[in-house]
C-alpha positions as semicolon CSV with decimal commas, in nm:
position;residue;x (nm);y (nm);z (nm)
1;X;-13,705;-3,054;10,147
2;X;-13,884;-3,048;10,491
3;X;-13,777;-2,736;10,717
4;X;-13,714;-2,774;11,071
5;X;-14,007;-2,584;11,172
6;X;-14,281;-2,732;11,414
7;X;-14,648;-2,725;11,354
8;X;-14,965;-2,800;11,554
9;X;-15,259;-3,033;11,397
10;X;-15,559;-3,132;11,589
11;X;-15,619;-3,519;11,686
12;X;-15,918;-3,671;11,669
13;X;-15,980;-3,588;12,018
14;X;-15,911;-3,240;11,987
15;X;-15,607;-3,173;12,124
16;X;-15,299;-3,031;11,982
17;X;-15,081;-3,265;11,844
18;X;-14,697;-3,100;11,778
19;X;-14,527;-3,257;11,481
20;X;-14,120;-3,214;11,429
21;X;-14,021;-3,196;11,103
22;X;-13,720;-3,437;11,023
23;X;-13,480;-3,281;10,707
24;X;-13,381;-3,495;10,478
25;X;-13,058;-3,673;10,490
26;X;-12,827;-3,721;10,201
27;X;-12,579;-3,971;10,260
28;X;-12,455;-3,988;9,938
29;X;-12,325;-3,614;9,960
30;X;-12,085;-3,703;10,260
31;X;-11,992;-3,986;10,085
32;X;-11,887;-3,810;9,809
33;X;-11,701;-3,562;10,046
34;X;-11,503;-3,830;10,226
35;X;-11,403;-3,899;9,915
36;X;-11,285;-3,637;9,752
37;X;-11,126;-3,535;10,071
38;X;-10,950;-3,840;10,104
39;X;-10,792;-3,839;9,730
40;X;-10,700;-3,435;9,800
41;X;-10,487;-3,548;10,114
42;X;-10,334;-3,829;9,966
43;X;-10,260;-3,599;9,656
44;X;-10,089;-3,324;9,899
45;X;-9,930;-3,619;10,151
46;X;-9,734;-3,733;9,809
47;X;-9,622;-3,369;9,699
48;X;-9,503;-3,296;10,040
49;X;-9,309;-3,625;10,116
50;X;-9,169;-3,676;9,796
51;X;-8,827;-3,504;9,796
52;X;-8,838;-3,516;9,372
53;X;-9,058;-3,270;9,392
54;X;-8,731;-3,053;9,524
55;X;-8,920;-2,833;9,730
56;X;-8,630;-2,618;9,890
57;X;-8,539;-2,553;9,536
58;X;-8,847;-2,400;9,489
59;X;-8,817;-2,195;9,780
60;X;-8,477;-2,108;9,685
61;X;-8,538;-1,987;9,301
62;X;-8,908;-1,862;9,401
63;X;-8,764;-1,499;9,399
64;X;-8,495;-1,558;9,189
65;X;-8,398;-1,178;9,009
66;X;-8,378;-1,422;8,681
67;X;-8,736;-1,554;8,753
68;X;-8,904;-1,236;8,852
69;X;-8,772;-1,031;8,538
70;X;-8,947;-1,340;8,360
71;X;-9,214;-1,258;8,521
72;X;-9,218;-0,888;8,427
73;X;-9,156;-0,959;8,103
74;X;-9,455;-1,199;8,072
75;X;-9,701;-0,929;8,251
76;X;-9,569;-0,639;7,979
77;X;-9,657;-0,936;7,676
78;X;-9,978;-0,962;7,807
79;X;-10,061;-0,631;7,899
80;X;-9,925;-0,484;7,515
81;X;-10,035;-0,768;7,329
82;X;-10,419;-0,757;7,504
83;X;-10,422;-0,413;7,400
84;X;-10,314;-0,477;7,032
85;X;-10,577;-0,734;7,042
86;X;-10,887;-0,524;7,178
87;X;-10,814;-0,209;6,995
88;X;-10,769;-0,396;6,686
89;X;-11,084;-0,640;6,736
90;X;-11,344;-0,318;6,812
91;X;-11,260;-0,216;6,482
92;X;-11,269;-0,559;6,299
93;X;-11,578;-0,609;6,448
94;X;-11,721;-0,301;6,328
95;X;-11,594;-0,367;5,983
96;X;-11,779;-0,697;5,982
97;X;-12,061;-0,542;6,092
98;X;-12,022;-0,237;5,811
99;X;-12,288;-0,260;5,485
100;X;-12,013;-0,220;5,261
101;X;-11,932;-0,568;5,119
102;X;-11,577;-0,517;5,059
103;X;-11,476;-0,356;5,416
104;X;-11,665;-0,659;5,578
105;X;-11,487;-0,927;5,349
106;X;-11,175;-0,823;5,440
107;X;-11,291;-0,813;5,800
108;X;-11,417;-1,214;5,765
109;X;-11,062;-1,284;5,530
110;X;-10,848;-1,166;5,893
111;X;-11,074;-1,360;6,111
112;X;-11,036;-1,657;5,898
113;X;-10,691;-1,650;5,856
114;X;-10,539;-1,525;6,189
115;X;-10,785;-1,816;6,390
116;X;-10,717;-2,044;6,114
117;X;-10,330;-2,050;6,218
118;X;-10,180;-2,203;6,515
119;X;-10,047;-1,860;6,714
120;X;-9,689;-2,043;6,783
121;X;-9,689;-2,076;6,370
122;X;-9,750;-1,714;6,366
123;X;-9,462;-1,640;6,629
124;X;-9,218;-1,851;6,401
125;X;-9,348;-1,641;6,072
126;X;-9,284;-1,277;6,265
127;X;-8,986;-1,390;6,406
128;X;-8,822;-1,504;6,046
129;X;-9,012;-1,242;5,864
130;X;-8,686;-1,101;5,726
131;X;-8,621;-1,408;5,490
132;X;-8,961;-1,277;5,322
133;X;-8,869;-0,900;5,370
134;X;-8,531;-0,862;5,447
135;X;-8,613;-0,460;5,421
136;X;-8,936;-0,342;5,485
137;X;-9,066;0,017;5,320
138;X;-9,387;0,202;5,395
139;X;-9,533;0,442;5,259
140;X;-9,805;0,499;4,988
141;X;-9,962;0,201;4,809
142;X;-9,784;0,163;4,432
143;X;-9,670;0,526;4,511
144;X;-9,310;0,664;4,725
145;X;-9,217;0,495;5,002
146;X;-9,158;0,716;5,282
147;X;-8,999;0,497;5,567
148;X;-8,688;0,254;5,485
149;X;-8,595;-0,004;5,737
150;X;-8,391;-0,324;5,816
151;X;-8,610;-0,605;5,875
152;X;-8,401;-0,752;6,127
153;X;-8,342;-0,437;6,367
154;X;-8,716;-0,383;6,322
155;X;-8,841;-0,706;6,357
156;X;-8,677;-0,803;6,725
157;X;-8,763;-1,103;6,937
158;X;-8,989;-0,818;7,140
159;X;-9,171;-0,722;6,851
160;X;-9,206;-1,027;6,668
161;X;-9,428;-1,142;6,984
162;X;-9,617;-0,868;7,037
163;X;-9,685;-0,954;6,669
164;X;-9,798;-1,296;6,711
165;X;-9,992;-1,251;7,002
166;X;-10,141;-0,958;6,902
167;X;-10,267;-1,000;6,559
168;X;-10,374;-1,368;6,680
169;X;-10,591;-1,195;6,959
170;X;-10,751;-0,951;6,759
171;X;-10,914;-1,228;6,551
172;X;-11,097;-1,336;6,830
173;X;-11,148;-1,062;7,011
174;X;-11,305;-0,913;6,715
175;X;-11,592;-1,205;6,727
176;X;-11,639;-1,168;7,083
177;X;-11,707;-0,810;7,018
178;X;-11,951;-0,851;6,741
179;X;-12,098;-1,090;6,951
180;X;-12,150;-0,791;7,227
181;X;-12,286;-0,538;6,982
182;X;-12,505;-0,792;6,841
183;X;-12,654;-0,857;7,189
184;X;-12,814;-0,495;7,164
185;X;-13,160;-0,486;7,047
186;X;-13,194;-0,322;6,746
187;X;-13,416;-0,025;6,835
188;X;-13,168;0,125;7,006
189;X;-13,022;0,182;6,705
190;X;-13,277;0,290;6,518
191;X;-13,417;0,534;6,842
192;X;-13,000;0,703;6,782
193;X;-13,055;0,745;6,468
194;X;-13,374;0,889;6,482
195;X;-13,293;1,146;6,722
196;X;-12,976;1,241;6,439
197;X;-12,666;1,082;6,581
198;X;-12,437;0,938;6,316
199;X;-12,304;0,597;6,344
200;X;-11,960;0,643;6,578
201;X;-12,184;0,849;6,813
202;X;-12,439;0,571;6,818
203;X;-12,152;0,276;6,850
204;X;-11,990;0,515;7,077
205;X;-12,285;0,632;7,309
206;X;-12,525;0,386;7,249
207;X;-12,398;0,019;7,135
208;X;-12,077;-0,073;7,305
209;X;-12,206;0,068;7,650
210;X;-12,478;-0,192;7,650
211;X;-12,213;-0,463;7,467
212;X;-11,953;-0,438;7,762
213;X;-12,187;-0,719;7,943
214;X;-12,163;-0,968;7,721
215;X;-11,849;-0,877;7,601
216;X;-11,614;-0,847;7,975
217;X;-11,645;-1,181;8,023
218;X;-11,462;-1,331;7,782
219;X;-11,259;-1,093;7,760
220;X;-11,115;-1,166;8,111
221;X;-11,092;-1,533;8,031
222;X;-10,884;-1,446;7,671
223;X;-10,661;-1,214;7,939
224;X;-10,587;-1,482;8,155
225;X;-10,511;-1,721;7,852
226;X;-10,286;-1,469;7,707
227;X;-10,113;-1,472;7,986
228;X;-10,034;-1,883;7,965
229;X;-10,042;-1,844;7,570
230;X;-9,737;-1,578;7,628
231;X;-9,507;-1,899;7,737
232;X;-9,540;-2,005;7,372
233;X;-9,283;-1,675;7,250
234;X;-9,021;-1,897;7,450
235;X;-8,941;-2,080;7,099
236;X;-8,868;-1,753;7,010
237;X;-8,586;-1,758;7,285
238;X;-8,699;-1,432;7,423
239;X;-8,664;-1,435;7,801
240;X;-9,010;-1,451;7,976
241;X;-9,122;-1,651;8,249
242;X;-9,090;-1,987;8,100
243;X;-8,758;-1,931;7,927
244;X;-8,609;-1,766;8,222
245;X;-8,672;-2,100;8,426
246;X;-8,568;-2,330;8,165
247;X;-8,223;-2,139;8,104
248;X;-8,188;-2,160;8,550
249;X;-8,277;-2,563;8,462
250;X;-8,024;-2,619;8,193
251;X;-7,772;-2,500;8,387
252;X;-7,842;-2,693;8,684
253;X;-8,051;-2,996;8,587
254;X;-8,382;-2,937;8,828
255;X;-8,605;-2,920;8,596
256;X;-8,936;-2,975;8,784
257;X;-8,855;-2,788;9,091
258;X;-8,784;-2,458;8,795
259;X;-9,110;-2,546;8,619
260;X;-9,284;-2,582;8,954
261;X;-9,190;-2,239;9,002
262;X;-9,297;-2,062;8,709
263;X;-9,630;-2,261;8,744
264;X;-9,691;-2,156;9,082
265;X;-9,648;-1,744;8,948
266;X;-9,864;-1,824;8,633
267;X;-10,119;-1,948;8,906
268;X;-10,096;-1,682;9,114
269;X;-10,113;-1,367;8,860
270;X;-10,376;-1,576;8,688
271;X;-10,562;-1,568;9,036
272;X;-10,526;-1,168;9,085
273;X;-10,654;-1,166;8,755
274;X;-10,986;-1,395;8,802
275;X;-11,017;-1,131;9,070
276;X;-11,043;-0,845;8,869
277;X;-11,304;-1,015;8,615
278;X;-11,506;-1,123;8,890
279;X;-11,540;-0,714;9,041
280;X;-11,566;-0,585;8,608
281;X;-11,851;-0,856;8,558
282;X;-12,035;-0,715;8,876
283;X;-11,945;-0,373;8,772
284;X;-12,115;-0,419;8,425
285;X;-12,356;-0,616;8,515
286;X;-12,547;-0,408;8,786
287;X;-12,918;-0,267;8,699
288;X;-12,940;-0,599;8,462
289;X;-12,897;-0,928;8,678
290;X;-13,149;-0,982;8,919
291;X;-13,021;-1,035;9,282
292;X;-12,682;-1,012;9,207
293;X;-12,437;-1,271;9,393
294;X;-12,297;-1,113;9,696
295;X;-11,929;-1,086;9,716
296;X;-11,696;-1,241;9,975
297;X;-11,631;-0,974;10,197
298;X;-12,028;-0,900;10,175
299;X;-12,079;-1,262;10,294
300;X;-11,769;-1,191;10,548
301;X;-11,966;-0,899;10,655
302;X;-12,291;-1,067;10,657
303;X;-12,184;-1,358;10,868
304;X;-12,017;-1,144;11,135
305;X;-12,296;-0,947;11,136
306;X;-12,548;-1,256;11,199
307;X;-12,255;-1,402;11,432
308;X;-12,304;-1,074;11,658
309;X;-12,660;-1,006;11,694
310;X;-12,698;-1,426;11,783
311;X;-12,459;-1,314;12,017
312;X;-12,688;-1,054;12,161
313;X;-12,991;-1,248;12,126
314;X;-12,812;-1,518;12,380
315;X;-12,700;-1,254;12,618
316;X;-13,044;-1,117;12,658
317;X;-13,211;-1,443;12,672
C-alpha cells in the first residue's frame, strides 16, 4: 500500500517535482462495516424493545441468593473437577508415553473409553452406580477388603459429578498433555539422562517445563468448557447454576428472562476466565514468541503516551 509520505523527482527540466502519495481506498471494508453495524443495532434495538425478553426480571433475579449459590456451586464443579482432570491426565499421559506395553494399553483403553462416552451418559452411570454396586468395598485386589461402604451415602449427587466430569476430563486432558511433552525435542531427553537424572527428574525438571506452552492453551479453553459442560450435572438434579434458575422458572413461569440470567453469569465468569488464559499464555510463552502481542493496558499506555508527547510537539510548534 502507498504511504503518505512525499518525495521529490527531477523533471525533465530539472526542477524538483513533489509527488503526494494517495493511500489506497477500500470501499468494500466500510461497506462491510455499515453492515455489520447495521444488523448489530437492529439485533440490540429488538432485545431492548421487546418486553418478552422480561428484562426487569432479569434485573430482579440477577442477584438472586438462589442464583448466586448456583453460581458457587458451578465455580466449586469446575474448579474440583479441572483438578481431577489435570492431575489424572499428567499421569495418563505419562503412562501412554511409558515403554511398558501393558501400562500404556491401559492408558489408550481409558482414553478410548472415557472420550468414547457422551459425559452426560457418564453422569447418569455415577449417579445410579448403586444398582451395579449397591455396597462398594476396597481394599486389596482378590485379597481383604479393608473399607465397607453404602453406595448410596457414598455416591451423592456431589460426588457422582465430580465423577463424571472428572474422569471425562482426564481423558482428554491426558492427550493434550502428551501432546505437550511430545512437543519437546528429544535431546533434551537424552542431554537429562546423560548427565544421570532418572526419568521423574527429567519429566519433572526438564519435559513438562518446556510442555506448559503447548499445553496452557487448551487447557484454558477445556476450563472454560467445563465450566458450560458443568450445566449438564443438572439431570442429575443437583443445584448449580442452571438448575437453580430452572427451579426459580417452574415456579413462576419466566423462563427466558431465568435462562437469560444464568447465561449472562456463564458469560461473564467465562470472560474473567479468557482473561486469565490470555496473561498464562503470555506468561509461558515469553523467551519463545517473537515480538510478543502487547497487552491492553500496554496499548492503553502506549497511546496515552503518543497522545502526550503530540501534545507537546503542538505546544512547542
Amino acid at each position: 500500500m502507498a504511504s503518505a509520505d512525499t518525495t521529490e523527482v527531477l523533471t525533465p527540466a530539472g526542477r524538483p517535482d513533489e509527488i503526494k502519495a494517495v493511500p489506497v481506498r477500500h470501499p468494500g471494508r466500510w461497506i462491510g462495516a455499515a453492515i455489520v453495524l447495521l444488523i448489530a443495532a437492529s439485533l440490540v434495538r429488538s432485545a431492548v424493545t421487546n418486553s418478552n425478553f422480561g428484562w426487569d426480571v432479569v434485573g430482579h433475579y440477577f442477584f438472586s441468593s438462589r442464583i448466586l449459590h448456583g453460581l458457587v456451586v458451578t465455580l466449586e464443579l469446575t474448579v474440583i473437577a479441572m483438578g481431577v482432570g489435570i492431575v489424572l491426565g499428567v499421569v495418563l499421559a505419562v503412562m501412554r508415553l511409558s515403554p511398558n506395553p501393558i501400562v500404556a494399553g491401559a492408558s489408550w483403553i481409558y482414553v478410548w473409553f472415557f472420550r468414547g462416552t457422551p459425559v452426560l451418559v457418564q453422569l447418569l452411570f455415577w449417579n445410579f452406580v448403586s444398582a451395579l454396586y449397591p455396597k462398594i468395598d476396597l481394599g486389596i485386589p482378590f485379597g481383604p477388603a479393608f473399607v465397607h461402604a453404602n453406595a448410596n451415602s457414598l455416591i451423592t449427587p456431589f460426588m457422582a459429578a465430580i465423577l463424571g466430569l472428572g474422569l471425562n476430563e482426564a481423558a482428554y486432558m491426558a492427550e493434550i498433555v502428551r501432546a505437550g511433552m511430545l512437543s519437546v525435542d528429544e535431546g533434551q531427553t537424552d542431554a537429562a539422562q546423560a548427565l544421570g537424572m532418572t526419568r521423574l527428574q527429567t519429566l519433572r525438571r526438564i519435559v513438562l517445563p518446556q510442555a506448559m506452552r503447548v499445553i496452557i492453551p487448551p487447557t484454558g479453553n477445556e476450563t472454560i468448557s467445563m465450566l458450560k459442560t458443568s450445566a449438564l450435572v443438572s439431570v442429575i438434579a443437583y443445584q448449580e447454576l442452571l438448575y437453580s434458575s430452572q427451579l426459580i422458572y417452574a415456579e413462576n413461569y419466566r423462563t427466558i428472562p431465568l435462562l437469560i440470567v444464568a447465561s449472562l453469569w456463564y458469560l461473564i465468569v467465562t470472560t474473567i476466565l479468557s482473561i486469565g488464559q490470555y496473561y498464562l499464555e503470555r506468561y509461558y510463552g515469553r523467551g519463545t514468541a517473537r515480538g510478543q502481542r502487547e497487552t491492553p493496558m500496554q496499548r492503553l499506555r502506549r497511546n496515552l503516551f503518543n497522545f502526550r508527547h503530540a501534545e507537546v510537539e503542538t505546544g512547542r510548534g
